[in-house]
N, CA, C and O atoms as a GROMACS GRO file, in nm:
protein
  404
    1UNK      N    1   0.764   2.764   0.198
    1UNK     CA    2   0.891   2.791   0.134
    1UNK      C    3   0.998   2.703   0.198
    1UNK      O    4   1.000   2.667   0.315
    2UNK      N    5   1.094   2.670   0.093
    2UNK     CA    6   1.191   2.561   0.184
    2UNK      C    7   1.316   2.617   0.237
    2UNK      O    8   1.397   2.673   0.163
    3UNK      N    9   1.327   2.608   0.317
    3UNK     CA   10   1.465   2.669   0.372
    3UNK      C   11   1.572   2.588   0.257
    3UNK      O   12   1.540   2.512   0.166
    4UNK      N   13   1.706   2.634   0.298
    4UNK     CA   14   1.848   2.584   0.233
    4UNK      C   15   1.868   2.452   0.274
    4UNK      O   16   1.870   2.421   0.394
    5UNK      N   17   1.892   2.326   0.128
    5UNK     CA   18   1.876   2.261   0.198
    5UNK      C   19   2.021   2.161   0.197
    5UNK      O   20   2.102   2.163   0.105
    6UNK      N   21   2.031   2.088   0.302
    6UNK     CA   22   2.211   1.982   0.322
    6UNK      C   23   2.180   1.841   0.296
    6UNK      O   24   2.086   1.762   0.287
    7UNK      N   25   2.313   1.851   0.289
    7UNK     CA   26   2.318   1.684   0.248
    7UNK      C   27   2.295   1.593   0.345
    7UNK      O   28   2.336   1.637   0.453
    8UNK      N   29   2.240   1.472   0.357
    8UNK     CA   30   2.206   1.385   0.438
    8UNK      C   31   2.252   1.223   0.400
    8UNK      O   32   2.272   1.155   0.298
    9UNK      N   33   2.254   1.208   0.524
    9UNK     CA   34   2.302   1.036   0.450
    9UNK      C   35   2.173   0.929   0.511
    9UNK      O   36   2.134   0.947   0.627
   10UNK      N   37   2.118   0.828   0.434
   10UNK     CA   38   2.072   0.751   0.468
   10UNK      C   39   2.157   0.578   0.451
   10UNK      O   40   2.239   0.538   0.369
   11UNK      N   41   2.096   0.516   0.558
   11UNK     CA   42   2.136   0.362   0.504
   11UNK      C   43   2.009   0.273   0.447
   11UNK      O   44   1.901   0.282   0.507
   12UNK      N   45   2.018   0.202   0.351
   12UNK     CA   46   1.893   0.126   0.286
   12UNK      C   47   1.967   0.025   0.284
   12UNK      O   48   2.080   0.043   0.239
   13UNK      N   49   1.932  -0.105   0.328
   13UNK     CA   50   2.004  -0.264   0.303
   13UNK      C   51   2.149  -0.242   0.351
   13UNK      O   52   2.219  -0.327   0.295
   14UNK      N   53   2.200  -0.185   0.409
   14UNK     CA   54   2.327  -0.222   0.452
   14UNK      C   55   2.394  -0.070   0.328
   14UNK      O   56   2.498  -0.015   0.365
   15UNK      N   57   2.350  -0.038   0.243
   15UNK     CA   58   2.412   0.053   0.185
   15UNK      C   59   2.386   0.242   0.196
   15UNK      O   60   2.273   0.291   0.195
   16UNK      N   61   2.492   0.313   0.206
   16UNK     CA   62   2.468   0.478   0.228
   16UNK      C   63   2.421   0.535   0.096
   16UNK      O   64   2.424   0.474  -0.011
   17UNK      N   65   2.382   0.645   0.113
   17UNK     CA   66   2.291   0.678   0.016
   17UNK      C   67   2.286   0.834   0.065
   17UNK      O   68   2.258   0.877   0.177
   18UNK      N   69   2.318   0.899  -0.041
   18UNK     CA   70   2.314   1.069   0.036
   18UNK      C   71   2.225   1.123  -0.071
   18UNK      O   72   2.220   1.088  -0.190
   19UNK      N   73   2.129   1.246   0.015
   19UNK     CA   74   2.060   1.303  -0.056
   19UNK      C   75   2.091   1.429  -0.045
   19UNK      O   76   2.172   1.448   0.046
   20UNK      N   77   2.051   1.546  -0.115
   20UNK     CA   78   2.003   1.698  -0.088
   20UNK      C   79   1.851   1.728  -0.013
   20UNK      O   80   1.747   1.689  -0.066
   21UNK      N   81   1.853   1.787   0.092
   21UNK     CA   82   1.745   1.782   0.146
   21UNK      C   83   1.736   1.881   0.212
   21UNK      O   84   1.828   1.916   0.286
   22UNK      N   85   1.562   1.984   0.195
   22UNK     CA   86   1.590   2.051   0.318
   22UNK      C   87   1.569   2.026   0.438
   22UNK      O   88   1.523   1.914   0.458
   23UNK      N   89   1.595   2.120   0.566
   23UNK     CA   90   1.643   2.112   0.698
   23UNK      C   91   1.501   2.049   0.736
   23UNK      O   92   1.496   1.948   0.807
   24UNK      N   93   1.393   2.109   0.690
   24UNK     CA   94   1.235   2.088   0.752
   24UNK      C   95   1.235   1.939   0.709
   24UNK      O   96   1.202   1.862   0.799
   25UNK      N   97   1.259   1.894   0.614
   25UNK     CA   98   1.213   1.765   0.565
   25UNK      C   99   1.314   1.665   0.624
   25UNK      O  100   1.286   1.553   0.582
   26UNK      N  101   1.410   1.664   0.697
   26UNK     CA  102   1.523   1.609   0.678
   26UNK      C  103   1.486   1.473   0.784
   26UNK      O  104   1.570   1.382   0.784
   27UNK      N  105   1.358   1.455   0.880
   27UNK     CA  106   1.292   1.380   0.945
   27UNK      C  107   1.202   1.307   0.886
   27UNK      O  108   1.170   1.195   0.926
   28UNK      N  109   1.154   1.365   0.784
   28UNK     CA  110   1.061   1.261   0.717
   28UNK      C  111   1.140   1.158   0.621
   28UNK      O  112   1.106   1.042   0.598
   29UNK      N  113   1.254   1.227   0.569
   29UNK     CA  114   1.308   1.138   0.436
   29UNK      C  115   1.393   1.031   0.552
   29UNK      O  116   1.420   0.919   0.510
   30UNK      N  117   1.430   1.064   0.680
   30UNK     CA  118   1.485   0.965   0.755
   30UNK      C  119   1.428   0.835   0.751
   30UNK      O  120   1.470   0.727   0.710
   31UNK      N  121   1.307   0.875   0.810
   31UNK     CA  122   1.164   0.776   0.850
   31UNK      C  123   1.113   0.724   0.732
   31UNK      O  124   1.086   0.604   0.738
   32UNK      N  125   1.087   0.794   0.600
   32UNK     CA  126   1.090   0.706   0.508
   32UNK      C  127   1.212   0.583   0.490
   32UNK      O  128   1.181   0.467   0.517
   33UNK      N  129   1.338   0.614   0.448
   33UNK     CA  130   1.440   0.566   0.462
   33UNK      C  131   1.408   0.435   0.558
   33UNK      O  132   1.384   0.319   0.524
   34UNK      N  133   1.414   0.485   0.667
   34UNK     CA  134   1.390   0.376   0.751
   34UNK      C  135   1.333   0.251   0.711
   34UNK      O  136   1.395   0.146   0.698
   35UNK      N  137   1.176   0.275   0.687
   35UNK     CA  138   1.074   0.240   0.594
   35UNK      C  139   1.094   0.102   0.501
   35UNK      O  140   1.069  -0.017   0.490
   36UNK      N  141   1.153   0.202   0.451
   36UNK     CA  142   1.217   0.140   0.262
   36UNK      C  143   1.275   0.023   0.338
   36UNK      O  144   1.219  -0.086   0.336
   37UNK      N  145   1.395   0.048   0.411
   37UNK     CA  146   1.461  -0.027   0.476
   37UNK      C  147   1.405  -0.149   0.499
   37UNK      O  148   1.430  -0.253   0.438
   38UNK      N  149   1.307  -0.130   0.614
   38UNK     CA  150   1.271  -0.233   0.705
   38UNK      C  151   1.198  -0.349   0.610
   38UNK      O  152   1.216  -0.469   0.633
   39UNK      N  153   1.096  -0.291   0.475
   39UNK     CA  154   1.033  -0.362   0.371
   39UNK      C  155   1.149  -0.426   0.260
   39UNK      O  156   1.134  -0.532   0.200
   40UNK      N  157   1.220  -0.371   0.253
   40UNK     CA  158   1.311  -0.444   0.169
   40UNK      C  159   1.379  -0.535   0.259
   40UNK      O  160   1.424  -0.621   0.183
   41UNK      N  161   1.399  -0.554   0.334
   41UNK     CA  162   1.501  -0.639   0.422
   41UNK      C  163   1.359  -0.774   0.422
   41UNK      O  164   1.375  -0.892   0.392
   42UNK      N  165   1.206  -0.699   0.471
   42UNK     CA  166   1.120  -0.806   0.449
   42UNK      C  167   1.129  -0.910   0.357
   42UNK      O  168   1.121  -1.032   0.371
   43UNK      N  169   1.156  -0.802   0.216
   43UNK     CA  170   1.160  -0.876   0.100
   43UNK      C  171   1.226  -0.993   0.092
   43UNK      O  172   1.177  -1.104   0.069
   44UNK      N  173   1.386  -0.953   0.120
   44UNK     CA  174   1.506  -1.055   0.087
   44UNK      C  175   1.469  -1.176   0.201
   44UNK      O  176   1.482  -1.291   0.160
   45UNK      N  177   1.434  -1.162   0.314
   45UNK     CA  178   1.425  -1.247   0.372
   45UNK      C  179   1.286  -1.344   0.348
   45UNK      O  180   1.285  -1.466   0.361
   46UNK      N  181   1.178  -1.264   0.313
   46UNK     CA  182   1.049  -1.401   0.255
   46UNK      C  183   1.096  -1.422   0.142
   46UNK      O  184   1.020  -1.517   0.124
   47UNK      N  185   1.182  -1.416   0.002
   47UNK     CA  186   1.195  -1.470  -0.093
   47UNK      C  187   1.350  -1.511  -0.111
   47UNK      O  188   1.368  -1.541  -0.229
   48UNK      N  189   1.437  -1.520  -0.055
   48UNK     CA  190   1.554  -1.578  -0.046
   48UNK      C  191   1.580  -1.468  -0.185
   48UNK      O  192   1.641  -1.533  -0.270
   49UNK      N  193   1.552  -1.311  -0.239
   49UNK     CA  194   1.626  -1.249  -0.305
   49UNK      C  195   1.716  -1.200  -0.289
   49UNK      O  196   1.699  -1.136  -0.186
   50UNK      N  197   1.858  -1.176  -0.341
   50UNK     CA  198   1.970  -1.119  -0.341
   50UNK      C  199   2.020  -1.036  -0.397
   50UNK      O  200   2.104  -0.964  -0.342
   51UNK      N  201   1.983  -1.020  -0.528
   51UNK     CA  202   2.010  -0.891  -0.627
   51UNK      C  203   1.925  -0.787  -0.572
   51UNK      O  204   1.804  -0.809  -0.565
   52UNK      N  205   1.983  -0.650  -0.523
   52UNK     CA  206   1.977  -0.520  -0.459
   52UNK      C  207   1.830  -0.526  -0.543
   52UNK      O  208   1.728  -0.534  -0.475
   53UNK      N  209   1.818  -0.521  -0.701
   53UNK     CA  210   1.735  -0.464  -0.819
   53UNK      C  211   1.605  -0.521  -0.812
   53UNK      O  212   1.498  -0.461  -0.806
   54UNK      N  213   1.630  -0.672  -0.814
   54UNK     CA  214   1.476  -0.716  -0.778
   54UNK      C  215   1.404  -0.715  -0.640
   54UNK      O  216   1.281  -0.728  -0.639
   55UNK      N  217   1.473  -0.700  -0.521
   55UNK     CA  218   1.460  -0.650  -0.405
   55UNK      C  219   1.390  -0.505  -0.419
   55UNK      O  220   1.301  -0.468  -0.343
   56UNK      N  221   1.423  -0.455  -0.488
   56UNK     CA  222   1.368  -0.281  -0.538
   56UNK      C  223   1.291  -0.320  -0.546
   56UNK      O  224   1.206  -0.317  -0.457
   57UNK      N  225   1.276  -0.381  -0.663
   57UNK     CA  226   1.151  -0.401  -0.777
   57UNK      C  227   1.046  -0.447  -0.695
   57UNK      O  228   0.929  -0.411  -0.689
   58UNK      N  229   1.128  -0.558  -0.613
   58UNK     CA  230   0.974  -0.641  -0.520
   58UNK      C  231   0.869  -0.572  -0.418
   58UNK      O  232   0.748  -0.586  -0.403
   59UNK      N  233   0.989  -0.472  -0.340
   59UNK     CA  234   0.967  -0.358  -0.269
   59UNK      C  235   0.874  -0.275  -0.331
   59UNK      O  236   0.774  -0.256  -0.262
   60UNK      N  237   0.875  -0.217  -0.442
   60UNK     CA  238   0.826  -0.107  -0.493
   60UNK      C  239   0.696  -0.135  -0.536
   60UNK      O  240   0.605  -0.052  -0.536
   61UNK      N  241   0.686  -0.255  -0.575
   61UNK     CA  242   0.520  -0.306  -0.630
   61UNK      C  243   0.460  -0.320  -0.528
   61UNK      O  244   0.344  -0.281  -0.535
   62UNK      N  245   0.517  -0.394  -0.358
   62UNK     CA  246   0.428  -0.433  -0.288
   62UNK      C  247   0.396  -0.278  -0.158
   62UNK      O  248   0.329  -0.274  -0.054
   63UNK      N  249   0.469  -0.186  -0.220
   63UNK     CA  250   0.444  -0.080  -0.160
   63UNK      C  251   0.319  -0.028  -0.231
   63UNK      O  252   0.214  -0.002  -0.174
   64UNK      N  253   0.346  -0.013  -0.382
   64UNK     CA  254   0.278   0.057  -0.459
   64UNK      C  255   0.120  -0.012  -0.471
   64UNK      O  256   0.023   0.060  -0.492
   65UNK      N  257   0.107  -0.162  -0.454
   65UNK     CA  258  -0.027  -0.192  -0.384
   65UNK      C  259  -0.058  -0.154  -0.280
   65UNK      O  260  -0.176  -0.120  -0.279
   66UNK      N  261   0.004  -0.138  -0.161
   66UNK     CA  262  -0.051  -0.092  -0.030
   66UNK      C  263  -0.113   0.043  -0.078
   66UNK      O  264  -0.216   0.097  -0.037
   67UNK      N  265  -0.042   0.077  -0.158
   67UNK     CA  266  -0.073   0.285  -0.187
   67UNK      C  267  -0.214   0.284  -0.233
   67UNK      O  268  -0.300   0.364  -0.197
   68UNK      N  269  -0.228   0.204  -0.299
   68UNK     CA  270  -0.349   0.157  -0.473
   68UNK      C  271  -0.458   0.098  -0.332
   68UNK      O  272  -0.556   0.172  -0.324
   69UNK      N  273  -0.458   0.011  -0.251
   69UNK     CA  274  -0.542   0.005  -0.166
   69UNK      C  275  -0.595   0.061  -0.062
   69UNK      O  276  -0.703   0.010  -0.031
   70UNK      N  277  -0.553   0.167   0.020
   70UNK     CA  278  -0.553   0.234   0.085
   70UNK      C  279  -0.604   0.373  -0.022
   70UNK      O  280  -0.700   0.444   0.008
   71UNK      N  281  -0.551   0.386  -0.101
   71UNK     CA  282  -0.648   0.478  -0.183
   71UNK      C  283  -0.807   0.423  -0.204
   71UNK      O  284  -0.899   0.503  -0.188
   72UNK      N  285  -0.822   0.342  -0.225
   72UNK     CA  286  -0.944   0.268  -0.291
   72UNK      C  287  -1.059   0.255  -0.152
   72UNK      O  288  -1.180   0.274  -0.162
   73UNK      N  289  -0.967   0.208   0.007
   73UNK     CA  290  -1.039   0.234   0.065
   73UNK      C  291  -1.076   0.378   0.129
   73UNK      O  292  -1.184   0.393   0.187
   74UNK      N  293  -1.004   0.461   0.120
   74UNK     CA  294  -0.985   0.630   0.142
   74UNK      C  295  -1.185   0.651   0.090
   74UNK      O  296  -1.289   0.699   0.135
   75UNK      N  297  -1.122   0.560  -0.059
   75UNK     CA  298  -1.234   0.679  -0.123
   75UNK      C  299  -1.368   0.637  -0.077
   75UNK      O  300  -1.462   0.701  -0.029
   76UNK      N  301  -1.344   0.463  -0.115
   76UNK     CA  302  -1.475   0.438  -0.010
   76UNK      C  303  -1.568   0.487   0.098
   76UNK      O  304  -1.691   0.498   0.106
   77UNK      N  305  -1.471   0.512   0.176
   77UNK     CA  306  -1.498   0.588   0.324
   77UNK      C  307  -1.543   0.751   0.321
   77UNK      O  308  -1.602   0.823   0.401
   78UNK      N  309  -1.473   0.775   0.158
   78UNK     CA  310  -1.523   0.925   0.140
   78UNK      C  311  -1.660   0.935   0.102
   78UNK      O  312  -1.732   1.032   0.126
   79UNK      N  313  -1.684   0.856   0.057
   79UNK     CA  314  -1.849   0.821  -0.053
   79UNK      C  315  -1.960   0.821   0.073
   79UNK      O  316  -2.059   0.892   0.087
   80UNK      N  317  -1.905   0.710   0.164
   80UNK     CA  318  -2.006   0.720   0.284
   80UNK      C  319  -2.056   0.837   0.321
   80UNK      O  320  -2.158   0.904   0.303
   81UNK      N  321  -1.928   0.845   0.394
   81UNK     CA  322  -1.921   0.978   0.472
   81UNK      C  323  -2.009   1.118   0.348
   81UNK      O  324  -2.122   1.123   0.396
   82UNK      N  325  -2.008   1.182   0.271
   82UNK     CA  326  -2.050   1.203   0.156
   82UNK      C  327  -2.223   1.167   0.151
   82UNK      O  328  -2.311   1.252   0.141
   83UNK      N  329  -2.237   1.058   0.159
   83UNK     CA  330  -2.371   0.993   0.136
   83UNK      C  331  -2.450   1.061   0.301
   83UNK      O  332  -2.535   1.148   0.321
   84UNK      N  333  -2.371   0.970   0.395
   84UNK     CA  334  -2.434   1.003   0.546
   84UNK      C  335  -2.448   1.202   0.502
   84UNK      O  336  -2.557   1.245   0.465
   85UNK      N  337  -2.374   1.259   0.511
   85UNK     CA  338  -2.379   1.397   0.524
   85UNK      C  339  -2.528   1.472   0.425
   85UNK      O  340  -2.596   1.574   0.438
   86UNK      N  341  -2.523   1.339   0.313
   86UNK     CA  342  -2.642   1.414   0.216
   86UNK      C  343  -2.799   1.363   0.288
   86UNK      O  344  -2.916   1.393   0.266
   87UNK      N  345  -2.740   1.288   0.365
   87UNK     CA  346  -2.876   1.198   0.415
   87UNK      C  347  -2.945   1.280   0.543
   87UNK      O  348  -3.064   1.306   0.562
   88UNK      N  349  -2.832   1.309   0.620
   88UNK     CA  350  -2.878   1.397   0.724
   88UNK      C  351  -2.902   1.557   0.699
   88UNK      O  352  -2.963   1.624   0.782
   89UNK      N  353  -2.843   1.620   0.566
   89UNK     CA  354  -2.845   1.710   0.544
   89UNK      C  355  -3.046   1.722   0.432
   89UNK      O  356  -3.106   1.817   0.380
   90UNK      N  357  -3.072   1.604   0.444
   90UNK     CA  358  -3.213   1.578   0.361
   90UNK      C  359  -3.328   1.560   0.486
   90UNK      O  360  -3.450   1.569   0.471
   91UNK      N  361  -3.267   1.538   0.593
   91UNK     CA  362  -3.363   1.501   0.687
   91UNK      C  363  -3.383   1.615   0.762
   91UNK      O  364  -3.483   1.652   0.823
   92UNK      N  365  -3.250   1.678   0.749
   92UNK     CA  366  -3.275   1.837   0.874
   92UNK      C  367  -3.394   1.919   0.752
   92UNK      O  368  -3.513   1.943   0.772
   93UNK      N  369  -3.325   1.943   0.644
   93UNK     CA  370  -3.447   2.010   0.537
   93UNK      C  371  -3.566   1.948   0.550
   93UNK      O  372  -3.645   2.042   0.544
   94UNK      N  373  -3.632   1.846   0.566
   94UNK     CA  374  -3.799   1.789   0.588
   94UNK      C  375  -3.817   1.829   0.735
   94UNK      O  376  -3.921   1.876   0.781
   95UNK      N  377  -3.710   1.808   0.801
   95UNK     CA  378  -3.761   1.866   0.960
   95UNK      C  379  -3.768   2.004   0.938
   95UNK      O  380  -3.859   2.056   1.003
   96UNK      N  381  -3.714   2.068   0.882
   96UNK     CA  382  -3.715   2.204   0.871
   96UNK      C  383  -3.865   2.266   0.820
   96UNK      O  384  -3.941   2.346   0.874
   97UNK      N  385  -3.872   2.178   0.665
   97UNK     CA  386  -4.012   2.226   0.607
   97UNK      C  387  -4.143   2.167   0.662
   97UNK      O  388  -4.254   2.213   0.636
   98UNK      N  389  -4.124   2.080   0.728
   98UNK     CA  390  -4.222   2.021   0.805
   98UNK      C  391  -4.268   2.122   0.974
   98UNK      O  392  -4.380   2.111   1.024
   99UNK      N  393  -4.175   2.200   1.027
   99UNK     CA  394  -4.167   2.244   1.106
   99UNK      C  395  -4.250   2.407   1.100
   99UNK      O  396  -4.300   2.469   1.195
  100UNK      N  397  -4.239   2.453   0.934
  100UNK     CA  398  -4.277   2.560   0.909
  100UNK      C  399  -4.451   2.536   0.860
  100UNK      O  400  -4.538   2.624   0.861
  101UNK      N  401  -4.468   2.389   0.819
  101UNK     CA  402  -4.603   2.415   0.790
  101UNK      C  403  -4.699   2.407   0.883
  101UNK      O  404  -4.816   2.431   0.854
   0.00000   0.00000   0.00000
């Protein structure tokens, strides 16, 4: 449940930005903030961009691949893991039925 929540100010590119937020969250949306920050500032400075909008824009795609890849390897790693568990969970059962005959 969220507690009551206050207003907060963040800075992104040199500009303030206030949100509604609650008290519990009010560390994460910082650190995001931060975040946003530090990648957009990436932006403007590897592409000599200046308009706030395509700075977004540039920001937001090359975030939204990191997301799209890191998902893709997530799942990968889930499949293994998944596979190993069915593999050892196939070998304890033959040790098992092998043990009883």
């Amino acid at each position: 449940m969220s507690g009551p929540s206050d207003l907060i100010s963040v800075s992104i590119l040199d500009r303030e930005y206030q949100f509604t937020c609650p008290a519990e969250e009010r560390e994460a949306l910082k650190a995001a903030a931060l975040h946003l920050d530090e990648k957009m500032r990436e932006v403007r400075s590897a592409g000599n961009l200046l308009a706030l909008e395509r700075i977004a824009v540039m920001t937001a795609l090359n975030l939204s691949d990191e997301i799209l890849k890191l998902r893709s390897t997530e799942e990968q790693r889930h499949d293994k893991v998944d596979l190993k568990i069915k593999s050892l969970a196939d070998e304890l059962d033959n040790a098992l039925s092998a043990s009883m005959d």
